[in-house]
C-alpha positions as CSV (number, residue, x, y, z in Angstrom):
1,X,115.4,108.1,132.5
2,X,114.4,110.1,135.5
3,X,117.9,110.6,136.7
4,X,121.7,109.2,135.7
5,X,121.8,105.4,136.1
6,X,118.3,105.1,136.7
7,X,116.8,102.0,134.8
8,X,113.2,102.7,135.8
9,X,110.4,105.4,134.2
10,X,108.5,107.6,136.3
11,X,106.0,104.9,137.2
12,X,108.6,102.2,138.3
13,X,108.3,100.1,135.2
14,X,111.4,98.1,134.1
15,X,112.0,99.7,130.6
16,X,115.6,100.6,129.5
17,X,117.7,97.3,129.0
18,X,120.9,96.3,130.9
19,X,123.6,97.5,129.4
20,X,127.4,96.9,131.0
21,X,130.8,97.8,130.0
22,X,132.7,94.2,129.1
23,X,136.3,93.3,131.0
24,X,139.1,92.1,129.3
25,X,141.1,89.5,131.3
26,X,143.7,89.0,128.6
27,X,142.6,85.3,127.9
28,X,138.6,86.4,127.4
29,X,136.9,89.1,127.1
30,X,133.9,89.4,129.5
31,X,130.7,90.8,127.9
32,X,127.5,91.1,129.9
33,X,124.1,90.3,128.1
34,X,120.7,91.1,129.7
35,X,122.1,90.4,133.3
36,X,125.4,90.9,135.1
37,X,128.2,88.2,135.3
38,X,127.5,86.0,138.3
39,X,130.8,85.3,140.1
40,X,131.1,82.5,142.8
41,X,133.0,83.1,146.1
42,X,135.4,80.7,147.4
43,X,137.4,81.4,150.6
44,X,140.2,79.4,151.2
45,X,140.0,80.5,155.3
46,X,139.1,79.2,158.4
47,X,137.8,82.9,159.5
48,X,135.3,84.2,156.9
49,X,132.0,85.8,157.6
50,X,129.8,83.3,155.4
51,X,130.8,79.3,156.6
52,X,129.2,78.0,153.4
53,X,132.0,79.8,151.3
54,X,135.2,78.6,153.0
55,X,137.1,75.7,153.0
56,X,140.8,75.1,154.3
57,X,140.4,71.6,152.9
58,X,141.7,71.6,149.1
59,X,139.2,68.8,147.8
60,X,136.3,70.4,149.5
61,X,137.3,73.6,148.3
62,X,137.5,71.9,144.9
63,X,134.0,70.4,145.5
64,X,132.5,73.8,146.2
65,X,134.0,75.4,143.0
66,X,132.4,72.5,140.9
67,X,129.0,72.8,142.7
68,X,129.1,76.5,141.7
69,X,130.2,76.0,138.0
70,X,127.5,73.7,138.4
71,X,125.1,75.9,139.5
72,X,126.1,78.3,136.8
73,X,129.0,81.0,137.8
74,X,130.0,83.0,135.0
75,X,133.6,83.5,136.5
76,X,135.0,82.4,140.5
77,X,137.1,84.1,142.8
78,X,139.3,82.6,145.3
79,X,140.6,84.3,148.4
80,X,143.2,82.9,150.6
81,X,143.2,85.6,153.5
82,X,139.8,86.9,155.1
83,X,138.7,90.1,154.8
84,X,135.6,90.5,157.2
85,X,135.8,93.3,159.6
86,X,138.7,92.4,161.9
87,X,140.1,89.9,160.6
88,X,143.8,90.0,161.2
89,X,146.4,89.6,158.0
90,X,148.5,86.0,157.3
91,X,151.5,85.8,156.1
92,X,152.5,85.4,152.6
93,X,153.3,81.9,153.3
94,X,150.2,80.8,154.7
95,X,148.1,82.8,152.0
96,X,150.3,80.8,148.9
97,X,150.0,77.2,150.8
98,X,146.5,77.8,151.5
99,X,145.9,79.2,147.2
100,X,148.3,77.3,145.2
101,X,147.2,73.8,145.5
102,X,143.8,74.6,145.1
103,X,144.1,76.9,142.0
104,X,146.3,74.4,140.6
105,X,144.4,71.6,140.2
106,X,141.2,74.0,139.5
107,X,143.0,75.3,136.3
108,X,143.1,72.0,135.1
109,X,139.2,71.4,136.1
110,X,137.3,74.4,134.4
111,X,137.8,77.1,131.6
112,X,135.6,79.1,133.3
113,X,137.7,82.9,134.4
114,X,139.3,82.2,138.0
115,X,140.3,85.6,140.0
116,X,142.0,85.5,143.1
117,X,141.5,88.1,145.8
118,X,144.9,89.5,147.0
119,X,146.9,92.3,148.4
120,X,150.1,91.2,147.9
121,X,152.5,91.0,144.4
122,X,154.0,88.1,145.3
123,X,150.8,86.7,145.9
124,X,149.4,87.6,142.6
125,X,152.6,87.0,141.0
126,X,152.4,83.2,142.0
127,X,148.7,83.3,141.1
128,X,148.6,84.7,137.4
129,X,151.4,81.8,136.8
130,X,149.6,79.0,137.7
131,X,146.6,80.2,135.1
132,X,144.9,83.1,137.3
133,X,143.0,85.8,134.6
134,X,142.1,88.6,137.1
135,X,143.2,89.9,140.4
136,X,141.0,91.1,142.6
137,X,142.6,94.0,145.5
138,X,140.7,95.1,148.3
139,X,143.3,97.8,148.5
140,X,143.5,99.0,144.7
141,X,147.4,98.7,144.8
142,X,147.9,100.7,148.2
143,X,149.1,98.2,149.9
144,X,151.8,96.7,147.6
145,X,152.8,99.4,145.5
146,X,154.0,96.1,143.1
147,X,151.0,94.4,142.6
148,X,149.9,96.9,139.7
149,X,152.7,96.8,137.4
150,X,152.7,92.8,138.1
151,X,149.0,92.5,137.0
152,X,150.7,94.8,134.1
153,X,153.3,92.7,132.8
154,X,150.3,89.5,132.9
155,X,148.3,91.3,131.0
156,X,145.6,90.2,133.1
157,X,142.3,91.4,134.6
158,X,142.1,93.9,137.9
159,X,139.8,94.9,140.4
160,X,140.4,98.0,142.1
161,X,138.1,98.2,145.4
162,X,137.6,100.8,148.0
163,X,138.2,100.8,151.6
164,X,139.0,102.9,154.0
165,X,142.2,101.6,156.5
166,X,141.9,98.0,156.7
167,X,140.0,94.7,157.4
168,X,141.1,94.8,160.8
169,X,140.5,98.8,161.5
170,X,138.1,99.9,158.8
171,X,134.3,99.3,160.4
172,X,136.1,101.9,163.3
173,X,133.5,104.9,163.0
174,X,133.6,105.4,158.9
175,X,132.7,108.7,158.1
176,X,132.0,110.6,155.1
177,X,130.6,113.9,153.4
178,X,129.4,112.4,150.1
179,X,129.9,108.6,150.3
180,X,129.1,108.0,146.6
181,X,131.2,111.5,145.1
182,X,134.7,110.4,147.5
183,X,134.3,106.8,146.6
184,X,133.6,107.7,143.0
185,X,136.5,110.2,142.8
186,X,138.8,107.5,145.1
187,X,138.4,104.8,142.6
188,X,138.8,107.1,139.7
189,X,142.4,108.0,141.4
190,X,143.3,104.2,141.8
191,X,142.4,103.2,138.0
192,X,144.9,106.1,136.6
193,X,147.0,104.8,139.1
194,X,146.9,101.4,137.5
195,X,146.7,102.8,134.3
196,X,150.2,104.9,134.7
197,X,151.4,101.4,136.0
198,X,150.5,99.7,132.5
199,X,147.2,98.0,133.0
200,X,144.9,98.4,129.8
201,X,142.3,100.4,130.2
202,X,139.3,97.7,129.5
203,X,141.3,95.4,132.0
204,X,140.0,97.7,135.2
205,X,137.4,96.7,136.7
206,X,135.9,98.5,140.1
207,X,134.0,98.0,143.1
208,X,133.1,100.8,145.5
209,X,133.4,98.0,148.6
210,X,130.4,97.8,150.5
211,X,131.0,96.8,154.0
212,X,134.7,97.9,154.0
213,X,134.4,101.1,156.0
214,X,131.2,101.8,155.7
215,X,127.8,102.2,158.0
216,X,124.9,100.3,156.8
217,X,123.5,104.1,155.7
218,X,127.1,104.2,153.4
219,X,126.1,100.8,151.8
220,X,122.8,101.6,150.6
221,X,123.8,105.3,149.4
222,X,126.7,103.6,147.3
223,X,123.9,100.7,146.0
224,X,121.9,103.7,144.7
225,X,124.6,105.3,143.3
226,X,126.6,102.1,142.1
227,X,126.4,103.7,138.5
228,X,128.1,107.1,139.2
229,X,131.2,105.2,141.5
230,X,132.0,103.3,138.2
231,X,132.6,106.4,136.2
232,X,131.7,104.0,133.1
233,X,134.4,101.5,133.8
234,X,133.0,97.6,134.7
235,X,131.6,97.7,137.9
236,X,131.7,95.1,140.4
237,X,129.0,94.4,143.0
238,X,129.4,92.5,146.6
239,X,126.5,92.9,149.5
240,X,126.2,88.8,149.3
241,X,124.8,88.3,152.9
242,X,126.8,90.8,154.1
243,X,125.9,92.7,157.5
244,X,124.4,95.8,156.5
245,X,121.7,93.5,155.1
246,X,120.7,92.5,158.9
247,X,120.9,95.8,159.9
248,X,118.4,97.0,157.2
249,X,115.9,93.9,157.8
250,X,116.6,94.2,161.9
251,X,116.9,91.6,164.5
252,X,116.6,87.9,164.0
253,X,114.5,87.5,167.0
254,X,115.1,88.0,170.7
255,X,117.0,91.3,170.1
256,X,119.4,89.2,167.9
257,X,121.1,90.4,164.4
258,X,120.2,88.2,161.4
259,X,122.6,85.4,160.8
260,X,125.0,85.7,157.6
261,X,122.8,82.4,156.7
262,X,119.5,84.0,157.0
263,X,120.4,87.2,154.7
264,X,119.9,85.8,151.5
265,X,116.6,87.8,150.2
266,X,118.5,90.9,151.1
267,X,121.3,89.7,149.3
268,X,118.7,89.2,146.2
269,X,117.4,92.3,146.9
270,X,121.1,94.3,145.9
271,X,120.8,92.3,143.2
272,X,118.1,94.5,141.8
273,X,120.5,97.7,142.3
274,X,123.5,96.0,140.5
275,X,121.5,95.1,137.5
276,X,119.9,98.8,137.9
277,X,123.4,100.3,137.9
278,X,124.3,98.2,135.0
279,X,127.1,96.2,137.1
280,X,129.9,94.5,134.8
281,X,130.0,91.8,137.8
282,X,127.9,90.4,141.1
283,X,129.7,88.7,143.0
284,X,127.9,85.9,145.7
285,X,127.8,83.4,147.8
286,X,124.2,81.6,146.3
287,X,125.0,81.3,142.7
288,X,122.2,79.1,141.8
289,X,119.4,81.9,143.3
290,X,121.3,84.5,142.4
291,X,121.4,83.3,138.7
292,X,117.5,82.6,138.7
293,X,116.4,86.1,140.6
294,X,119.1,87.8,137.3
295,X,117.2,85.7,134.8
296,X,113.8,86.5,135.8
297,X,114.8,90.5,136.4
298,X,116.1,90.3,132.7
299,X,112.9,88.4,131.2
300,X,110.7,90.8,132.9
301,X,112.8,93.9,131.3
302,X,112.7,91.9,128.4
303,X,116.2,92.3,127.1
């Protein structure tokens, strides 16, 4: 390989087969083979970025996470509390009446691994009773110092992300030395930290959280360097049509950015880094192309 994480010879030839580390969510034991795990997004909020993903009606939302198990997810994660730049926090309250009834009745619909996308210990707490396997933090256990040793005591699965401040402050001037060694060294930090709290090892998943505090440059350093911010721990992968994408591709016409609903070959496109980087995880709002552009990518590296 012509340099670390690089799954590509000298003359740009697919050669050296995907290999990822598996994540243990307690019930299963996730095991990539020739692609990354494709995981399904389902917001359970009026405010996120991408319309097709959210629902604040249950039985839609329900609808949605069948069309995607349909489609082929590996695994889904449900969010109850928006996270695009801006968006301002809900209560505890509002993020458990908005999850609960949903997850509920989705336990009892699918086998397939559910994760649910929380700050808060309560939140998780609630979650991993009603048959949750993973949690997924944008804050990697900063903001509620007891949501680690609560994914602990589950024995479940964990995602430790990285952003800098939060959704609402985070896109305010981001500015780093060496995006990929700080977010690299960041996460390392955050998994001992959930390590010293009692999560396994092999339960630790991370994702270096493109878009959350990042300029567009950021984003594409940290998809080039996706392989060194895992420090060989699963890694997790989210560009879906996220806005870096638009400003990469440029305007939309008329001076305009792309719309979220018109970035999904760029969002194909960061495919091709996750599967380069050997990502545990992609995680996206198109399941169905997603699923086809991993397939091909794996039959033409013939693994």
């Amino acid at each position: 390989m012509s340099r670390d994480g690089d799954r590509f010879d000298a003359e740009g030839d697919l050669t050296v087969p995907f290999r990822a580390p598996g994540w243990d969510l307690g019930r299963v034991r996730l095991q990539p083979a020739g692609r990354p795990l494709v995981m399904g997004i389902i917001n359970l909020t009026p405010d996120s970025f991408w319309a097709g993903s959210r629902s604040t009606v249950p039985d839609a939302a329900l609808d949605l996470a069948q069309r995607l198990a349909d489609e082929g997810a590996d695994l889904l994660d449900l969010g109850a509390e928006s996270s695009r730049p801006g968006a301002a926090p809900v209560g505890v309250d509002e993020e458990l009446a908005r999850l609960l009834p949903v997850l509920r009745r989705l336990r009892t619909l699918t086998d397939l691994p559910l994760t649910v996308d929380t700050v808060r210990a309560d939140t998780a707490i609630a979650a991993l009773a009603e048959g949750a396997d993973a949690i997924n933090d944008i804050s990697a256990g900063t903001h509620d110092p007891g949501l680690l040793p609560c994914v602990a005591r589950a024995g479940a699965g964990l995602v430790l992300m990285h952003m800098r401040g939060t959704p609402a402050t985070m896109q305010d001037a981001p500015s780093y030395g060496d995006v990929v060694g700080e977010v690299a060294a960041w996460l390392a930090e955050r998994a001992a930290a959930a390590e010293a709290a009692g999560v396994a090892p092999g339960r630790i998943a991370v994702d270096p959280g493109l878009g959350f505090g990042k300029t567009p440059a950021h984003n594409l350093a940290l998809l080039r360097g996706a392989a060194a911010t895992a420090g060989g721990r699963p890694l997790l992968v989210g560009a879906s049509r996220k806005s870096f994408i638009a400003a990469v591709a440029g305007s939309g016409g008329a001076g305009t950015m792309i719309d979220p609903g018109d970035r999904l070959p760029g969002s194909l496109a960061a495919l091709a880094a996750a599967w380069r980087a050997g990502a545990t995880v992609v995680r996206v709002h198109d399941v169905a192309a997603s699923r086809q552009f991993l397939d091909v990518l794996a039959a033409i590296a013939d693994v």
